[in-house]
N, C-alpha and C positions, 0 to 999 in steps of 0.2 A: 504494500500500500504506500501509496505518495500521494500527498498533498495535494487538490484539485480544488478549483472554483468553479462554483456556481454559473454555467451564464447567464443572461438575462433572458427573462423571461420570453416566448414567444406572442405575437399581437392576437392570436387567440385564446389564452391564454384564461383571461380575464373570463369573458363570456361562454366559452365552454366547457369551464375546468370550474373556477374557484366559483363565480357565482353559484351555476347549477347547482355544485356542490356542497354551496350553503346552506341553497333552500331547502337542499333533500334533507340535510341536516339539522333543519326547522324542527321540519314535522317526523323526522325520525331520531330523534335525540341518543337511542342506546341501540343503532345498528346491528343488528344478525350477520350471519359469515354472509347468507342468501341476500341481505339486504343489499350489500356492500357489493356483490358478483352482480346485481341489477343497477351499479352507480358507481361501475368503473370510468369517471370521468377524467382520470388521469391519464388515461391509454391514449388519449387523443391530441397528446402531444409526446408521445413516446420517440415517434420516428425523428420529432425537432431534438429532444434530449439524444437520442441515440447520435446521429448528427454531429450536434454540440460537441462531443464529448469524441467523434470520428471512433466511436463503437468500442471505446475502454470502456471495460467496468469497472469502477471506480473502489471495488474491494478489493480484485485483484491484479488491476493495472495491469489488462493484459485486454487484446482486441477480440471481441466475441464478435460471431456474426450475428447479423438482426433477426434470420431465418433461412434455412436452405432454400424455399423456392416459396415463393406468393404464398400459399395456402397449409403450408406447414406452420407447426408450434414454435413460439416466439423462441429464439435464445437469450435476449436480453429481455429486464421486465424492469418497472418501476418499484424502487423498493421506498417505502416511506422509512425514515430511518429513525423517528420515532412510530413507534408500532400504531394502527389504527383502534388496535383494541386497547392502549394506554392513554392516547389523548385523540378520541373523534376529530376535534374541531382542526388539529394540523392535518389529516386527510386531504385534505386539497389546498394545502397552500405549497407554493413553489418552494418558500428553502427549507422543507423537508421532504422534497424528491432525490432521489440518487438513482443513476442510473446502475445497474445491477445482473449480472449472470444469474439466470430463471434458479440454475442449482442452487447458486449461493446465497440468493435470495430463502429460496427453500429454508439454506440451513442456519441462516438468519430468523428468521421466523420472527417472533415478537418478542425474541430474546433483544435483551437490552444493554449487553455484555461488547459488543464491536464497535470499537474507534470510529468515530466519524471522519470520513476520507476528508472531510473538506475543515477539518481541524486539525488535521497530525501533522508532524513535521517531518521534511524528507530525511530525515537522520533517526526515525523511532526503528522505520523495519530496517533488518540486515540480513540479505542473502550470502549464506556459507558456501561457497563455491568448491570447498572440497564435501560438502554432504548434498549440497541443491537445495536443502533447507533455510527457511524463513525462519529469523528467529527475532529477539530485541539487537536491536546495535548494544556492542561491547561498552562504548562508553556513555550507559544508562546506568546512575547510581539512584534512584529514586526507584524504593521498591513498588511501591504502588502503581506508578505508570510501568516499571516492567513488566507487574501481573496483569494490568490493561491491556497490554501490547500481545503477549503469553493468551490470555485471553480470547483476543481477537484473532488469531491464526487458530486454536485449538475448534471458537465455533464454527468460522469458516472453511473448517478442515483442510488448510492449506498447505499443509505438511501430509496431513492422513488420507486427503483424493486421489489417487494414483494419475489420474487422468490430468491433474493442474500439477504434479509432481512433474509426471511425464512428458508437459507439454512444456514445462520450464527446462527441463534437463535438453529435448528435442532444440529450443530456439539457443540454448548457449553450444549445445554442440555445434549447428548452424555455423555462427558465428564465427567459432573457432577453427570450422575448417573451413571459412571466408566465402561460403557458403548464402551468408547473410547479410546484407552492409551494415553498418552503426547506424545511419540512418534509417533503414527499414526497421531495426530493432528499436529506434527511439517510438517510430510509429505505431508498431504495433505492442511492445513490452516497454513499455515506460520504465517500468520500476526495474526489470532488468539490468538496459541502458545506462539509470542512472547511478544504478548500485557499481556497476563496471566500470562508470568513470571513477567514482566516488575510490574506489577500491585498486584502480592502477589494475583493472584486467587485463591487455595488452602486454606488459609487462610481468605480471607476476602469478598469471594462470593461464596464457592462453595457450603456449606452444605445450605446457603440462597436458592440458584435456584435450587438449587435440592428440597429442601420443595417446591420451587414456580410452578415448572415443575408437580412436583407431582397432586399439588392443583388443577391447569388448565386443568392437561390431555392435555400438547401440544403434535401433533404428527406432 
């Protein structure tokens, strides 16, 4: 996770998002899961977020697609990042949208426990490029934002998904056997990108996993 802004809102925004979703919130003041699946009015600026953001998810800073083809299941989803079942009334306001990977979303849930991407600092996460693991950066002496940080990797199981393990371990082999430009890595792995400058990868891992990538035959 890396640090993200908010953009500004789209000029629809207003009239088919936050109003409607006032008034529904008039006369329904303690929403059902069902209520809430009939006054998805946030979907309807999904594709402007997805866009905005050139299709990072903003938990894992990494590029999701929108959907395979027209009429398949979303990949990316609007996640409210305080839950709808903790506070209704932020439900449709803008700066509590994040754009969001449908899984992680999932494994967010209405837990309450994950860093706000658009509050952390690019120095909280640290990728270990000898494990491919996310963990706290080393030089975090505050225990309490380490256990936040610890935290927020363990709910969004970003150490424990095999598939965002795999697909990290996949774009740094990439790379390493030039494979991948830094510029395409900025685009679509952010937090990759900037852990590698941050870290002297060029220098001090790359010709390493590149022998290492070789030896294993990871594919």
């Amino acid at each position: 996770m890396i640090q993200t802004d908010m953009p500004s809102p789209p000029a629809n925004y207003e009239s088919e998002v936050k109003r409607p979703g006032k008034a529904f919130l008039r006369n329904t003041p303690n929403p059902t899961r069902r209520d809430w699946r009939n006054h998805r009015y946030w979907s309807r600026i999904h594709d402007y977020l997805y866009n905005e953001h050139n299709g990072i998810c903003l938990y894992c800073a990494s590029w999701t697609p929108r959907r395979q083809q027209a009429d398949a299941l979303d990949h990316t989803s609007i996640d409210h990042f305080i839950p709808k079942t903790s506070d209704a009334q932020l439900a449709y306001e803008w700066s509590n949208f994040r754009l969001c990977r449908s899984r992680l979303n999932n494994y967010k849930s209405a837990f309450q426990d994950v860093l706000d991407p658009c509050s952390v600092s690019n120095d909280w996460f640290h990728l270990d490029f000898t494990s491919f693991l996310i963990k706290p950066s080393p030089h975090i002496t505050d225990i309490r934002l380490k256990q936040n940080i610890i935290d927020t990797i363990d709910r969004l199981r970003l150490n424990s998904d095999n598939d965002y393990v795999t697909e990290r371990i996949q774009a740094i082999k990439e790379y390493s056997s030039d494979n991948l430009s830094l510029n395409i890595l900025k685009e679509k792995f952010p937090f990759i990108a900037y852990q590698m400058r941050s870290q002297n990868f060029d220098q001090n891992y790359k010709d390493r996993l590149r022998q290492l990538f070789q030896r294993i035959n990871f594919v």
